[in-house]
LUMFI-124029 format. One record per residue (C-alpha): residue number from 1; residue in three letters; x, y, z. Coordinates in nm, 2 decimals, always signed. Example, Ala and Ser with C-alpha at 12.3 -4.5 7.8 and 13.67 -1.06 7.14 Angstrom:
BEGIN
<node><pos>1</pos><code>ALA</code><u>+1.23</u><v>-0.45</v><w>+0.78</w></node>
<node><pos>2</pos><code>SER</code><u>+1.37</u><v>-0.11</v><w>+0.71</w></node>
REM end
This chain:
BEGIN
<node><pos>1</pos><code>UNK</code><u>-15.00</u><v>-3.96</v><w>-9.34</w></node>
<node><pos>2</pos><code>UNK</code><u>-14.77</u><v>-3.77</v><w>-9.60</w></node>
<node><pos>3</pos><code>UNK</code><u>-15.07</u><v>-3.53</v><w>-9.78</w></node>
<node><pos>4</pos><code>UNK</code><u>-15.15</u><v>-3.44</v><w>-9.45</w></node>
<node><pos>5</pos><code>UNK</code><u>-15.11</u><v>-3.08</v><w>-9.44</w></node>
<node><pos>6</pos><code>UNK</code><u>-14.88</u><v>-2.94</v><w>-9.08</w></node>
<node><pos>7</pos><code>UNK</code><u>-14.88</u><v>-2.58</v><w>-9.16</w></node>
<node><pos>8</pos><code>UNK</code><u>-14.98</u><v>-2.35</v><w>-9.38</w></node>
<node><pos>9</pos><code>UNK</code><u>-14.98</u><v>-1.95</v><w>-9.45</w></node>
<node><pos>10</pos><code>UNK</code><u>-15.19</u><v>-1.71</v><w>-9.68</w></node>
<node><pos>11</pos><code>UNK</code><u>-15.24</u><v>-1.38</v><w>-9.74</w></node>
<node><pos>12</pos><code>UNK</code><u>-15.51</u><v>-1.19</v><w>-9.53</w></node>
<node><pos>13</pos><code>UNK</code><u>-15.75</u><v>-0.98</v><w>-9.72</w></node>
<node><pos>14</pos><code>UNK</code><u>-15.67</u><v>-0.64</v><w>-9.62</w></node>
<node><pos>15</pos><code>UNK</code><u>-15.32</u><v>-0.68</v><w>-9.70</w></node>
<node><pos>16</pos><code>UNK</code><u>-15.40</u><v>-0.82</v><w>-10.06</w></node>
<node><pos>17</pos><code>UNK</code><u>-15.67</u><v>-0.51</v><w>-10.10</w></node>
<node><pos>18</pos><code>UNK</code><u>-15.39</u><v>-0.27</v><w>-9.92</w></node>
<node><pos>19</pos><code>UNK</code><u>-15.09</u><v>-0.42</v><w>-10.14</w></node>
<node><pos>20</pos><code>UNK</code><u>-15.27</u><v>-0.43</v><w>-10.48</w></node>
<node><pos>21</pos><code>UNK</code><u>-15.44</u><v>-0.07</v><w>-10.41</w></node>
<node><pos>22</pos><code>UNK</code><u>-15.10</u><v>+0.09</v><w>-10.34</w></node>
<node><pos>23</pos><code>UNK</code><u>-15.00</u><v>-0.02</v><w>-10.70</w></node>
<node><pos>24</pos><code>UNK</code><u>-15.27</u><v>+0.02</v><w>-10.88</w></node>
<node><pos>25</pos><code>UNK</code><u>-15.28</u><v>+0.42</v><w>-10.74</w></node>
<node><pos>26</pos><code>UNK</code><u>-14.89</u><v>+0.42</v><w>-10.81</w></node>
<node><pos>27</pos><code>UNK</code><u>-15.02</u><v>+0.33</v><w>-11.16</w></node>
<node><pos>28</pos><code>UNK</code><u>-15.29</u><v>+0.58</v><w>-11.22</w></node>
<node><pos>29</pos><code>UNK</code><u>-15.10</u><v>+0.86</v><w>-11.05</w></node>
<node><pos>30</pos><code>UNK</code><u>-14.80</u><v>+0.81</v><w>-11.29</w></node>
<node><pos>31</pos><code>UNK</code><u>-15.04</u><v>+0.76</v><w>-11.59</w></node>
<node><pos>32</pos><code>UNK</code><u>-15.20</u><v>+1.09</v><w>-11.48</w></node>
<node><pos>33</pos><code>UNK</code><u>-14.89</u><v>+1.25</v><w>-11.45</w></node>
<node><pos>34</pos><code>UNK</code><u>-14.80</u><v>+1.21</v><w>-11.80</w></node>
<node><pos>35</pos><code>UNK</code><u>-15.11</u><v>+1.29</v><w>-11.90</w></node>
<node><pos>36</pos><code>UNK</code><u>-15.18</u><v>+1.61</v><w>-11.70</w></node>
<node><pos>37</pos><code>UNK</code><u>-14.82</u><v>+1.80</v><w>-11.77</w></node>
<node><pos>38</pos><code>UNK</code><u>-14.63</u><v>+1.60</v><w>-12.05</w></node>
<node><pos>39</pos><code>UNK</code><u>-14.27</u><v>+1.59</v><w>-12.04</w></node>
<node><pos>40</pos><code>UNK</code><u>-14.06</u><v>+1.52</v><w>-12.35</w></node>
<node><pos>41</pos><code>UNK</code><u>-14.17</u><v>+1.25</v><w>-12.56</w></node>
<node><pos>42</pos><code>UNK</code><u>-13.91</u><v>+0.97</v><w>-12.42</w></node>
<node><pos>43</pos><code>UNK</code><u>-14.00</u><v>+1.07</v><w>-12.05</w></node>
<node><pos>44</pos><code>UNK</code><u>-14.38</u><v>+1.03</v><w>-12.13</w></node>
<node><pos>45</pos><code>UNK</code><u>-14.32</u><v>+0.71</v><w>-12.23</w></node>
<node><pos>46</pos><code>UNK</code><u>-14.13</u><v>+0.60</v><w>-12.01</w></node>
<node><pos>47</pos><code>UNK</code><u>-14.44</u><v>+0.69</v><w>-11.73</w></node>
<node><pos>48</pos><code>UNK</code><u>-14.66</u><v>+0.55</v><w>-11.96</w></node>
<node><pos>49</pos><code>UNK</code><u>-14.48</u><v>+0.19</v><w>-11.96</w></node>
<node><pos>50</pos><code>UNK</code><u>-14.41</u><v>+0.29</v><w>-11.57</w></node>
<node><pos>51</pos><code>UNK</code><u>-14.78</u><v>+0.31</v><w>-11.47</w></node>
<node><pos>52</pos><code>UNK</code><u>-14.87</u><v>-0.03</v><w>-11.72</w></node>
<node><pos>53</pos><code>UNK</code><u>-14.63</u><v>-0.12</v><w>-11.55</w></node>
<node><pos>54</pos><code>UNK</code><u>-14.76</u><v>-0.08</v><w>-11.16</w></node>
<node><pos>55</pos><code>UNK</code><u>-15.11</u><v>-0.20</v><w>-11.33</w></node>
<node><pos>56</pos><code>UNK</code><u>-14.95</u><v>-0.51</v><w>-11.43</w></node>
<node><pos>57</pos><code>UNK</code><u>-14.80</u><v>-0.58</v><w>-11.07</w></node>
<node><pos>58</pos><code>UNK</code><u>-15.13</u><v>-0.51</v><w>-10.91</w></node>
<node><pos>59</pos><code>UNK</code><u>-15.30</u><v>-0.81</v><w>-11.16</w></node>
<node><pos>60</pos><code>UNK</code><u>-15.01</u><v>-1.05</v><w>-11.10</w></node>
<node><pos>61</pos><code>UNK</code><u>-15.04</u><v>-0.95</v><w>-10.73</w></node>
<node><pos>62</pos><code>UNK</code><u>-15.45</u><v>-1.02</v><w>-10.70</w></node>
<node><pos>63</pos><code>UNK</code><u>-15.39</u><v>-1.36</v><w>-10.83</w></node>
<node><pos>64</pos><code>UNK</code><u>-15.09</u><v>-1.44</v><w>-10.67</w></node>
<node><pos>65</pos><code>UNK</code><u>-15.22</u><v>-1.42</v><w>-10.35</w></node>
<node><pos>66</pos><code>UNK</code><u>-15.55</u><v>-1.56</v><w>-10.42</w></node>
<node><pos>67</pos><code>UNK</code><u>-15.37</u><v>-1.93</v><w>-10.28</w></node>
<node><pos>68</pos><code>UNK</code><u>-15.18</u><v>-2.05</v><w>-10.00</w></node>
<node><pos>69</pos><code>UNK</code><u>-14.87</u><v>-2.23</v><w>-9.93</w></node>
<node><pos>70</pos><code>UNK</code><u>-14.92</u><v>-2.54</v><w>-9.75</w></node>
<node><pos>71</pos><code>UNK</code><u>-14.61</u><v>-2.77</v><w>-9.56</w></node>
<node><pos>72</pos><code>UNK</code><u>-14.66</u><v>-3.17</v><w>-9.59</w></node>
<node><pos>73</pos><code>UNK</code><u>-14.39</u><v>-3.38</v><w>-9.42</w></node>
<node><pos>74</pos><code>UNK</code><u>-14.29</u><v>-3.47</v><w>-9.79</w></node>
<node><pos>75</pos><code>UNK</code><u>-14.34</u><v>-3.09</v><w>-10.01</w></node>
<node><pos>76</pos><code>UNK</code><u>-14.38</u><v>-2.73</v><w>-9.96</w></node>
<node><pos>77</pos><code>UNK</code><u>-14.65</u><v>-2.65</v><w>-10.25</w></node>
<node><pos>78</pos><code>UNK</code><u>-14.93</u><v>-2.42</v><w>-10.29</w></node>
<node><pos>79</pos><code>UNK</code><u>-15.31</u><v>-2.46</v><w>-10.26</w></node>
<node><pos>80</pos><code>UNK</code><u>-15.29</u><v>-2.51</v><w>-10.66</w></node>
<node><pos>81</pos><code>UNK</code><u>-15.09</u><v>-2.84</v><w>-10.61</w></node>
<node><pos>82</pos><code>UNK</code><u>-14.79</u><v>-2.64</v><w>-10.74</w></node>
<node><pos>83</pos><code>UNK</code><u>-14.42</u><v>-2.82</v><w>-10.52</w></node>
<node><pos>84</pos><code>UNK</code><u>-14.22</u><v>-2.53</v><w>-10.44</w></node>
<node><pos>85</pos><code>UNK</code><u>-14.01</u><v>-2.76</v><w>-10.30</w></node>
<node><pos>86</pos><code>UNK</code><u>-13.94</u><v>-3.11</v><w>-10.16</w></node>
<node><pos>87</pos><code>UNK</code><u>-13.86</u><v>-3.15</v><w>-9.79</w></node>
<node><pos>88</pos><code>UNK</code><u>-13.56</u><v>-3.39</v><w>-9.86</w></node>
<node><pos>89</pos><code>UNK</code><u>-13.42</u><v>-3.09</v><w>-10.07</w></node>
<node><pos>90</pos><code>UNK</code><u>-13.40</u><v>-2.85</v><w>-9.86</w></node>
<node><pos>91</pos><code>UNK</code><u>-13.08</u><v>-2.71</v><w>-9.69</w></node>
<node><pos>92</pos><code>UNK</code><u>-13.13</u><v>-2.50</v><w>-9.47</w></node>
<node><pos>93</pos><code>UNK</code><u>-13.42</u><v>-2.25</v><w>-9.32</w></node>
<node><pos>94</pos><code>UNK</code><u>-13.35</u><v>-1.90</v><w>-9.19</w></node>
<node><pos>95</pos><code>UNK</code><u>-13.59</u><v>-1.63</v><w>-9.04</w></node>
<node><pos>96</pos><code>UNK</code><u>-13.26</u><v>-1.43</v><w>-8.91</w></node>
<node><pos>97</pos><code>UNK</code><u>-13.29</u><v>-1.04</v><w>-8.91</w></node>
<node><pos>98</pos><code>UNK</code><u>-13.02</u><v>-0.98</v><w>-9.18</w></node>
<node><pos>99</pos><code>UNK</code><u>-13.15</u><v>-1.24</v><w>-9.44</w></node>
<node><pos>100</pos><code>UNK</code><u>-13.24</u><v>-1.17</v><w>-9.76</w></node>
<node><pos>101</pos><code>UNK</code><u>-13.60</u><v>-1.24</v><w>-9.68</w></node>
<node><pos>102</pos><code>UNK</code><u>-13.97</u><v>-1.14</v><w>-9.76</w></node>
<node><pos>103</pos><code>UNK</code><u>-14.13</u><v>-0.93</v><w>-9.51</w></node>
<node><pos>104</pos><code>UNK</code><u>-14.28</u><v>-1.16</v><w>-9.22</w></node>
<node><pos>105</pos><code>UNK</code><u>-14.11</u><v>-1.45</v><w>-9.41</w></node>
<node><pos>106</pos><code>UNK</code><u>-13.78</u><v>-1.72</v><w>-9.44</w></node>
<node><pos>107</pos><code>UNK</code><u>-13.58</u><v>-1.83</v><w>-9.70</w></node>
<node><pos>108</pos><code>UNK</code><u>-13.49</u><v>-2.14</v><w>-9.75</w></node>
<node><pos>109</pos><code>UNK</code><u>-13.22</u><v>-2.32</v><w>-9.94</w></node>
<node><pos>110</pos><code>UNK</code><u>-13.18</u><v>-2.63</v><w>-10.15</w></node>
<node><pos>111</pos><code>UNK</code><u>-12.93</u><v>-2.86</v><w>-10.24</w></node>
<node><pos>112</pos><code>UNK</code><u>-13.02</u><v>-2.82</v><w>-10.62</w></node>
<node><pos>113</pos><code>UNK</code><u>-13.14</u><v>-2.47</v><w>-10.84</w></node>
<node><pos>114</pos><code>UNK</code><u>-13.48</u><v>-2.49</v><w>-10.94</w></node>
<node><pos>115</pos><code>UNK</code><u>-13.65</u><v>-2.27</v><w>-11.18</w></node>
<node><pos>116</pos><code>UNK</code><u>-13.69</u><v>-1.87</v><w>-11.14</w></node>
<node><pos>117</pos><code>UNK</code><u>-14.05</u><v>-1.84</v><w>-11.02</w></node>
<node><pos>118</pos><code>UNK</code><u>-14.20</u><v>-1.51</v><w>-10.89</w></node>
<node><pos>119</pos><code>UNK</code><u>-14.57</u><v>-1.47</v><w>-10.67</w></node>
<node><pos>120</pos><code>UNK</code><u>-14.58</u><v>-1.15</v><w>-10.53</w></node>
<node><pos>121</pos><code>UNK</code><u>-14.67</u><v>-1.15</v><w>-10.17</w></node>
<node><pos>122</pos><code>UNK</code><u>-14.66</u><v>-1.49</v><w>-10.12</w></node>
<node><pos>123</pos><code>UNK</code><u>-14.30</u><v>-1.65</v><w>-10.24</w></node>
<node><pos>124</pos><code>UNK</code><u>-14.06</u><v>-1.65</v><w>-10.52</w></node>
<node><pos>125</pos><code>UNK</code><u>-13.78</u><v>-1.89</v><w>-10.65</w></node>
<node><pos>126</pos><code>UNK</code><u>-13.40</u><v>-1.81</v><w>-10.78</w></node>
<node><pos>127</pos><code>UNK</code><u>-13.14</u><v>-2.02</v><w>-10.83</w></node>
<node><pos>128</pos><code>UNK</code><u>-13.14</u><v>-2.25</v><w>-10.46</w></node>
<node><pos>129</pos><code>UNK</code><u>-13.31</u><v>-1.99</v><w>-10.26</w></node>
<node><pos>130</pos><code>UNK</code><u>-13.65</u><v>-2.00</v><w>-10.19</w></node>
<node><pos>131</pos><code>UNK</code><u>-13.88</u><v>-1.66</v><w>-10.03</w></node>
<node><pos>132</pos><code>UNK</code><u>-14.21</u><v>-1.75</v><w>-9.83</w></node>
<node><pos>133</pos><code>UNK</code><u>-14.35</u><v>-1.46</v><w>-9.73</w></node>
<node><pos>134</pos><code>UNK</code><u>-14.45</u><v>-1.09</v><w>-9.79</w></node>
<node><pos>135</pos><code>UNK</code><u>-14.79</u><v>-1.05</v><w>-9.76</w></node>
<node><pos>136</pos><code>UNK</code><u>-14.88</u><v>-1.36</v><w>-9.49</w></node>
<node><pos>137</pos><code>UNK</code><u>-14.88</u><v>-1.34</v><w>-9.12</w></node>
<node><pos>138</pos><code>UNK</code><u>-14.57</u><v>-1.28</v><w>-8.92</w></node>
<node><pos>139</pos><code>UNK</code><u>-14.70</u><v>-1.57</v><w>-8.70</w></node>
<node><pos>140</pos><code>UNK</code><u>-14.81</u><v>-1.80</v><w>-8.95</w></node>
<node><pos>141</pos><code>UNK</code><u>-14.48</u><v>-1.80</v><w>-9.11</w></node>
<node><pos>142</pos><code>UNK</code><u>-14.28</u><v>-1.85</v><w>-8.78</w></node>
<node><pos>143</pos><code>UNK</code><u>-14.47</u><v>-2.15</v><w>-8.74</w></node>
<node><pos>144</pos><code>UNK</code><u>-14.43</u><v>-2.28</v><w>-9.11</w></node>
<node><pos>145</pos><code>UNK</code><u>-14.07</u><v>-2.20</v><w>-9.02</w></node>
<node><pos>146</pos><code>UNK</code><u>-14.02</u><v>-2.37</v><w>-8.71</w></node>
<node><pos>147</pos><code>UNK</code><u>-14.23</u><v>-2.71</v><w>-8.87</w></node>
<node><pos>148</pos><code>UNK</code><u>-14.01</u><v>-2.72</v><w>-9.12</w></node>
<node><pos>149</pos><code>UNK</code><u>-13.69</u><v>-2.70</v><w>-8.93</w></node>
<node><pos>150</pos><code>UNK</code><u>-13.80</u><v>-2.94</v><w>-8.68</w></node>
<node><pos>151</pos><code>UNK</code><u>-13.82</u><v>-3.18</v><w>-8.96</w></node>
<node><pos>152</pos><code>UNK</code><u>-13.48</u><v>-3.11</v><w>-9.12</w></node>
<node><pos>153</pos><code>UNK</code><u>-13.35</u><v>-3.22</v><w>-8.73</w></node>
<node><pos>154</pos><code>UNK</code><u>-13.62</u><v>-3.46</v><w>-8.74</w></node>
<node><pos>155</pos><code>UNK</code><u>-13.41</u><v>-3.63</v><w>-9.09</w></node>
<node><pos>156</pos><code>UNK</code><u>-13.05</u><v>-3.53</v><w>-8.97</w></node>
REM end
């Protein structure tokens, strides 16, 4: 079966309430702040679009993470039916220490760019390079990892 679904990750829900509070308290304490003592004019607006700023981070965040990413033997692709990527295209998967990486995540590279796509928490897209991770399990994305390595030796 191809839409059969061999792995897949999410965020848990204290990290998305822990993740999204942090912000949204990074917002309101900056907003305060140039409320409460006003510096110059530029500074205060520059806190101003700061703390929208955090706000609008927390939103994205919320519904970011709302989904999850699930691996097929065919495509990576969220809950949404969104393809993050094809299996055929991918490179390469690595989970190393020193890789550019989400937090309990891989990256994984392609043969061709796709488009710049950002979901904080969950996974973003630049160029050929592909981050699943952030705010998911540290084991839940080892396995995704693994599954989808043992099907690039699988192909090879």
């Amino acid at each position: 079966m191809q839409d059969e679904v061999l792995a897949s990750i999410q965020a848990s829900s204290a990290r998305r309430w822990t993740g999204v509070g942090m912000l949204a308290t990074v917002g309101a304490l900056v907003i305060y702040v140039a409320i409460a003592s006003p510096p110059d004019l530029g500074w205060q607006i520059f806190l101003f679009v700061v703390g929208i700023g955090a706000f609008w981070l927390s939103h994205h965040m919320w519904h970011s993470t709302q989904g999850r990413i699930e691996l097929t033997s065919t495509d990576l692709r969220t809950s949404s039916g969104q393809v993050i990527c094809k299996v055929e295209e991918v490179e390469t998967v690595d989970r190393g220490v020193f890789a550019f990486k989400p937090s309990n995540g891989f990256i994984i590279k392609t043969r061709t760019a796709g488009s710049f796509d950002w979901f904080p928490g969950l996974w973003w897209r630049v160029g050929r390079r592909i981050g699943i991770g952030g705010m998911t399990s540290a084991a839940e994305t080892k396995f995704m990892s693994e599954i989808l390595t043992g099907l690039l030796a699988e192909r090879s």
